[in-house]
C-alpha positions in Angstrom: 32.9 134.1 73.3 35.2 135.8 70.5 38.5 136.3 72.3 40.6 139.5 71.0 44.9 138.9 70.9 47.1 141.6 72.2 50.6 141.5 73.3 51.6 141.6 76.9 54.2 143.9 78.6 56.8 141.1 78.3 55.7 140.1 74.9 54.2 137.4 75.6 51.0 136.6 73.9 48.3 137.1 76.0 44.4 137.2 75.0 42.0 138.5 77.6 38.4 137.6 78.1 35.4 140.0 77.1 33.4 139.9 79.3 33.7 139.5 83.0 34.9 136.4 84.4 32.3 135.3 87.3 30.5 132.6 85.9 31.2 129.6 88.6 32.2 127.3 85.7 34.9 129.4 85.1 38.2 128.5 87.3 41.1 131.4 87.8 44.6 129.8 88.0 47.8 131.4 89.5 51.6 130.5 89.1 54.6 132.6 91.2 58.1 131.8 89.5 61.0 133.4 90.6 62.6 136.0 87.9 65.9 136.7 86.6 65.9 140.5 88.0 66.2 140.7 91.3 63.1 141.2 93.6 61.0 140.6 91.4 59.1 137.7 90.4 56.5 136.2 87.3 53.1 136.2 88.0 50.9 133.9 85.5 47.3 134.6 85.5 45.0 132.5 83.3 41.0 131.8 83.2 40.1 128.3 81.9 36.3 128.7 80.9 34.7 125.7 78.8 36.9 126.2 75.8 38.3 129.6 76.1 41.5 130.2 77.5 43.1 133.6 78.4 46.9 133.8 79.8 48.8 137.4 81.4 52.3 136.6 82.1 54.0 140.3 84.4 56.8 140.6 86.1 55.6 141.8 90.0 57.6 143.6 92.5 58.2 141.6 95.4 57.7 144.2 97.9 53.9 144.3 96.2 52.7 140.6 97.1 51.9 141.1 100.8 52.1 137.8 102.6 54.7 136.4 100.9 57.3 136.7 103.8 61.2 137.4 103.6 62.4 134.3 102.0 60.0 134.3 99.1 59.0 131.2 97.4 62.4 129.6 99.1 60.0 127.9 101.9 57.4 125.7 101.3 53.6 126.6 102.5 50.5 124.6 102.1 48.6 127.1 102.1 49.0 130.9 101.4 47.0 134.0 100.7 49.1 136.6 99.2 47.8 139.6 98.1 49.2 141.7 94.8 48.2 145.0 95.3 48.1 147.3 92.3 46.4 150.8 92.2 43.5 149.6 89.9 42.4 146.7 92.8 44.3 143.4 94.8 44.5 140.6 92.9 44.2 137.9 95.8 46.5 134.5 95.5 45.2 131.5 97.6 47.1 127.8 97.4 50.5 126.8 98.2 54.2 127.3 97.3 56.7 124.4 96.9 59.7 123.5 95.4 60.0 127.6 94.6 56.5 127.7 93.1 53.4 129.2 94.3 49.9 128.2 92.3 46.7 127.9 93.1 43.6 129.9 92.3 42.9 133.8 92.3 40.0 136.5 92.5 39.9 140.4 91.9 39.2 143.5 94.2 38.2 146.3 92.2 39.5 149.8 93.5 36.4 152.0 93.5 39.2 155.1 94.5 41.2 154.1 91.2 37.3 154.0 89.3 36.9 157.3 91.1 40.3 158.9 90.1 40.0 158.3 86.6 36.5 160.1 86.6 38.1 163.0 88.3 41.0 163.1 85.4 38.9 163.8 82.8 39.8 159.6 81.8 35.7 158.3 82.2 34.9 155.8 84.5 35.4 152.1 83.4 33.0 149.4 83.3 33.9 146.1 84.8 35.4 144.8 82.0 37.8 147.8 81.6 38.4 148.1 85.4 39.6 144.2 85.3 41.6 144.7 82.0 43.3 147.6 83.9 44.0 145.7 87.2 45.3 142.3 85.4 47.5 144.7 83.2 48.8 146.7 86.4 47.9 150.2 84.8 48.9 152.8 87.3 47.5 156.3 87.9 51.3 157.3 87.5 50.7 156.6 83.6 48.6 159.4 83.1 51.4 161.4 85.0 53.5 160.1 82.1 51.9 160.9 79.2 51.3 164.4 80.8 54.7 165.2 81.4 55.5 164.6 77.9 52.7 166.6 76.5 50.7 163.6 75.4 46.4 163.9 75.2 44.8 162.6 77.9 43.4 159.4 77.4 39.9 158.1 77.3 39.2 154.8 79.2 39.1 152.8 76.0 42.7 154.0 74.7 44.0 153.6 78.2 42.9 149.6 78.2 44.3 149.5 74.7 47.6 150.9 76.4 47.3 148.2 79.1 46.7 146.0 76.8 49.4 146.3 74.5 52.3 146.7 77.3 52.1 150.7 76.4 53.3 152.0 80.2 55.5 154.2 82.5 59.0 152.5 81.2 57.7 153.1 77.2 56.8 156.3 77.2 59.7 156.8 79.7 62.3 155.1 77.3 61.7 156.5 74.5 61.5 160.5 75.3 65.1 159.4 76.9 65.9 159.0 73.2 64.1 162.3 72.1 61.2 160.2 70.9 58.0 162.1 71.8 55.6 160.8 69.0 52.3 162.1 67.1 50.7 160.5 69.7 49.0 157.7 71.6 48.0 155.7 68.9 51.5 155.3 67.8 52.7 154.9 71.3 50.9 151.4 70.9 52.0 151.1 66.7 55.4 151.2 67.9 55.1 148.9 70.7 53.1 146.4 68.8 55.5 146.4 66.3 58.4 145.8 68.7 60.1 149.1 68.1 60.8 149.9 71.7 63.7 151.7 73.7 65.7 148.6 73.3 66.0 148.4 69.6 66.6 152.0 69.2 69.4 151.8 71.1 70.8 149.0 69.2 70.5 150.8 66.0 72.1 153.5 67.6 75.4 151.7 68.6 75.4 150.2 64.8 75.8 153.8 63.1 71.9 154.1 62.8 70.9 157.0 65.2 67.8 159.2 65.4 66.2 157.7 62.9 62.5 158.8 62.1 59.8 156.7 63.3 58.8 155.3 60.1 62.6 154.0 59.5 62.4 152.3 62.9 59.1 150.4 61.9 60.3 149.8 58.3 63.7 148.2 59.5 61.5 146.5 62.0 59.3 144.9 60.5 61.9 143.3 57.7 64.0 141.1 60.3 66.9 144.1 60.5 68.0 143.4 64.1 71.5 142.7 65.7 71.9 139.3 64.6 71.2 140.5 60.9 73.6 143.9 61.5 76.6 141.4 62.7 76.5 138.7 60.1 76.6 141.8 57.5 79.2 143.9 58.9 81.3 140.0 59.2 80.7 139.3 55.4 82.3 142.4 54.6 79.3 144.7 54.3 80.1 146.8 56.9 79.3 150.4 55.3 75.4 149.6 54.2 72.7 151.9 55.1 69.5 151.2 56.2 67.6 150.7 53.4 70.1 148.0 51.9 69.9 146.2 55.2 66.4 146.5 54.8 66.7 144.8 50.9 69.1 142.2 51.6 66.9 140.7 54.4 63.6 141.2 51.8 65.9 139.3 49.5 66.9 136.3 51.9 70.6 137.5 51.7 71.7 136.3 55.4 74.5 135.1 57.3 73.4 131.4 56.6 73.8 132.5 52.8 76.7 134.7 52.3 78.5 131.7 54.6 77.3 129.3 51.9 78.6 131.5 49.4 81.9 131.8 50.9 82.8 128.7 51.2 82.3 127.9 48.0 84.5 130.6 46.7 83.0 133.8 46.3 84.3 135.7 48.2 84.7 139.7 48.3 81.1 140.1 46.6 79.2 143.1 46.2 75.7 143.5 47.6 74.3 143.5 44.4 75.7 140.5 43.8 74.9 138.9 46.6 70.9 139.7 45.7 71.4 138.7 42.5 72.7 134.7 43.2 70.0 134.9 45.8 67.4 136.2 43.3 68.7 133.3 40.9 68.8 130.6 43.3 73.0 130.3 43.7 73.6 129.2 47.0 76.2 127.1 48.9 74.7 124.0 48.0 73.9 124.6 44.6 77.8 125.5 43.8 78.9 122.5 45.9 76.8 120.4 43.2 78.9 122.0 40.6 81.7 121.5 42.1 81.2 118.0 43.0 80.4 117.0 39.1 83.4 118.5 37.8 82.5 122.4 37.1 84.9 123.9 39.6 86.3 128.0 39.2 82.7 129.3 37.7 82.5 132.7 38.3 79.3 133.9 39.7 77.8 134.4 36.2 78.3 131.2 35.1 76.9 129.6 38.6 73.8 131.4 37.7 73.7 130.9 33.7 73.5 127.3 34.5 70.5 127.8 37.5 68.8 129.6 34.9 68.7 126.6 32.5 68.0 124.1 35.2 71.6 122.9 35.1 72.5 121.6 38.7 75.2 119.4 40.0 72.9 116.5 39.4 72.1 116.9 36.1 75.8 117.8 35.1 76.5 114.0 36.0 73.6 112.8 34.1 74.4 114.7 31.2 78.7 113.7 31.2 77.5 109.8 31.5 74.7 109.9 29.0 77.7 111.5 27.0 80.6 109.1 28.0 82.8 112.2 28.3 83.4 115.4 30.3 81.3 118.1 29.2 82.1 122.2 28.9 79.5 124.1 30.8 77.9 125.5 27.8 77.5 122.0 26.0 75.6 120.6 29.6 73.2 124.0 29.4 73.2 122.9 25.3 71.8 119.3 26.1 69.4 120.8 28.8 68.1 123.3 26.6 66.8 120.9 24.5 65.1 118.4 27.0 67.8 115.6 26.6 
């Protein structure tokens, strides 16, 4: 059975089965955990069928789960049947809860009314496979209200299990038109979201300078590594006035905090971005100056440093060089006596 990936709506990878899970070889699993926000708890489904394996991992209300009782997963229970009612169907818990976890095995209701409601949207009715997708997904009817609102196409039922599948819901759409993002439409609803471009990042870019950026900037800086810890370790070497795009080119180039640390301690200090990409480009890090340094070749500026990587002169080899000579060596005689293969 060919298993497609997709990304869940808490990022976590998730791959979902193809076709309908009823086979009696096939065993449905359930864990409860509690959650860091507050009434609210994570729900892992997974199937284990021969050697296929699919996983969903959603945060769940807790005023959804009927049967779990007032103090949650705080009491133990050898045996419970909760009951996670979503408007696609119930997804219905049997086992036990102990030491704050509930587990145990799980089967689906399908909502006929929710099959029903998406007929009389103009959405098509789903198959069993879809209306499953939907349900394990949590896909509300208040989705459609959503995209609605904000003048979004109506989906069909394929694009709306490609939105359930790819963590596309109320709080994305929601999120972003907050920040006066109302894209092209649905398709790059999900681009966005599979590319981790969500309300969160925008918002980050916004409180470093970078504000209302088009969409293609957001994937582009996205999709290099430009995220807070990248912004900070910038803005602390001193490169605190860069734009986007050279954010965007010193992380192509490997120019990060790791690096221009390196770089600093060794003594260049107060370097240009240019610069930076340049010993970076040439292979002039911490370590390779500290090599220098250690055989003797202390003060080199950073064209020097990089004059001897060029050659193939390195710390190591400067030793080599200075004993095979029986004397201290200038820079240019070491790069000399490399040059020709001695």
């Amino acid at each position: 059975m060919r298993l497609p990936l997709i990304l869940s709506a808490l990022g976590l990878l998730t791959v979902f089965p193809e076709t309908a899970a009823i086979a009696a070889n096939v065993r449905h699993d359930w864990e409860l955990h509690p959650a860091s926000k507050s009434n609210a708890y994570e729900l892992v489904l997974s199937e284990v069928s021969g050697g296929s394996v699919w996983s969903n991992s959603r945060l769940v209300a807790a005023s959804s789960i009927q049967g779990l009782g007032d103090r949650g997963l705080e009491t133990d229970a050898p045996k419970v049947s909760l009951r996670v009612l979503r408007d696609a169907g119930t997804v219905v818990l049997d086992g036990s809860i102990r030491d704050g976890l509930g587990r145990g095995t799980f089967h689906l209701e399908l909502s006929s009314a929710y099959a029903d409601e998406l007929e009389r949207r103009g959405v098509g009715r789903p198959t069993e496979v879809q209306h499953r997708h939907l349900l394990l997904a949590g896909m509300p009817l208040a989705f459609l209200d959503e995209l609605q609102r904000y003048d979004y196409p109506s989906p069909d039922v394929a694009l709306l299990v490609r939105c359930a599948d790819h963590g596309v819901d109320v709080e994305f759409v929601q999120g972003l038109s907050s920040l006066g993002y109302r894209l092209d439409d649905i398709d790059e609803l999900i681009r966005c979201r599979d590319h981790g471009v969500d309300p969160e990042y925008i918002q980050m870019l916004a409180k470093a300078g970078f504000r209302q950026l088009p969409v293609e900037q957001l994937l582009r800086a996205r999709d290099h590594g430009v995220d807070e810890n990248h912004i900070t370790a910038m803005k602390a070497a001193g490169f605190g006035e860069l734009d986007l795009d050279d954010l965007v080119r010193a992380r192509d180039h490997g120019v990060d905090s790791s690096f221009l640390k390196g770089l600093h301690e060794s003594g260049y200090q107060g370097l240009t971005l240019e610069e930076a990409i340049q010993a970076r480009d040439h292979g002039v890090d911490g370590d390779f100056v500290k090599g220098l340094h250690d055989s003797g070749y202390e003060g080199l500026s950073l064209a020097e440093a990089i004059r001897a990587r060029d050659h193939g002169v390195d710390g190591r080899y400067a030793k080599r060089a200075q004993r095979r000579a029986g004397r201290p060596l200038s820079l240019d005689e070491v790069i000399h006596m490399r040059d020709l293969g001695h």
